[in-house]
N, C-alpha and C positions, 0 to 999 in steps of 0.2 A: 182351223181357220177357214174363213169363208171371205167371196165377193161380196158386194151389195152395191147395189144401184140407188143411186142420189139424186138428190132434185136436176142434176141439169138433165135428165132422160125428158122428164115431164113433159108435156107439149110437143116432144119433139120424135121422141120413140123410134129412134134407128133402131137397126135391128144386125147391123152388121155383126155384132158379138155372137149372136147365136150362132152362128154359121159355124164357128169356130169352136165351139163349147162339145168337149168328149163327152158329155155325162147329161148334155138337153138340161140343165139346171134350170134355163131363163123362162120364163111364167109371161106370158102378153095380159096385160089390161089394156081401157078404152086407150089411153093417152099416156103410158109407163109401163117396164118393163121391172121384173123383179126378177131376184136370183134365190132360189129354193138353198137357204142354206145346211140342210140334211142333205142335200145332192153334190154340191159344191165341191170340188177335190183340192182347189187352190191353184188351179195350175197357172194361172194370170193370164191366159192368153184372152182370155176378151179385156183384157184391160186399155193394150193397143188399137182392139177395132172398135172403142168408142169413141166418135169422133167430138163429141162434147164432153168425154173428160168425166164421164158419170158413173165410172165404174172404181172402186177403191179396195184393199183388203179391210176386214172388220175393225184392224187394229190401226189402220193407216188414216180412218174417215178425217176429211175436213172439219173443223167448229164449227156445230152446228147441224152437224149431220148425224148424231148421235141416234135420232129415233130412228132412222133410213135401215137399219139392222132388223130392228124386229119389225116394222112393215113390212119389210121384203118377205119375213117370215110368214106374217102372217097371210099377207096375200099370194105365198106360191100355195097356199092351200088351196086357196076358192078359184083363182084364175086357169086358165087353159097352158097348159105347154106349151112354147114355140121353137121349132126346130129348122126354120127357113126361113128365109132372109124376104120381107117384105119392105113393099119401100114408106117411106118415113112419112107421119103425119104432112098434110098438106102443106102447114104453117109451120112446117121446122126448122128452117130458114131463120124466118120473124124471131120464135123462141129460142134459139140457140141461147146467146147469149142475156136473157131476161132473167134475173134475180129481185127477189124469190120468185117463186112459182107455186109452192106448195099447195095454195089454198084452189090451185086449178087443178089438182088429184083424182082422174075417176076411179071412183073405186068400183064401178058397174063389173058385173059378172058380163064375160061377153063369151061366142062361143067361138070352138073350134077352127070353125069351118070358115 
């Protein structure tokens, strides 16, 4: 079994979950965060430290949320690692609670550093 990161990340991109992840599973893009689910151990603890509620097991997803499994997959390939806790898009605030959001997705390669 694996996490996966769901539309309410999008626009908002806290990062408190990583902090807490034994195994660095979570992947940073422009504006969402993803969970490497080859890395993923299950342990649920970033489940608590998302503060929008964006984090699920594979088997647990909301309706609707079905595709959010294999994006995560595929963007833990091309994205960057994130192992520490940066702070949350400017407008995180504003998106927290906006549904849908999907169509606001970066999928840009960003770097590291």
């Amino acid at each position: 079994m694996t996490h996966v990161v769901t539309e309410s990340c999008i626009q908002c991109k806290y990062t408190d979950c990583v902090t807490v992840c034994p195994v660095d599973c979570f992947h940073e893009g422009p504006n969402f965060l993803v969970i490497d689910p080859c890395e993923c151990i299950d342990c649920t603890l970033c489940v608590a430290e998302c503060p929008v509620d964006a984090i699920f097991r594979d088997v647990d997803m909301p309706d609707g949320s079905e595709g959010y499994l294999e994006l995560n997959a595929q963007l833990a390939q091309i994205w960057p690692v994130i192992i520490q806790k940066k702070a949350a898009l400017p407008e995180a605030e504003r998106w927290r609670h906006v549904m849908p959001k999907r169509e606001f997705l970066g999928f840009l390669v960003i770097s590291s550093g």
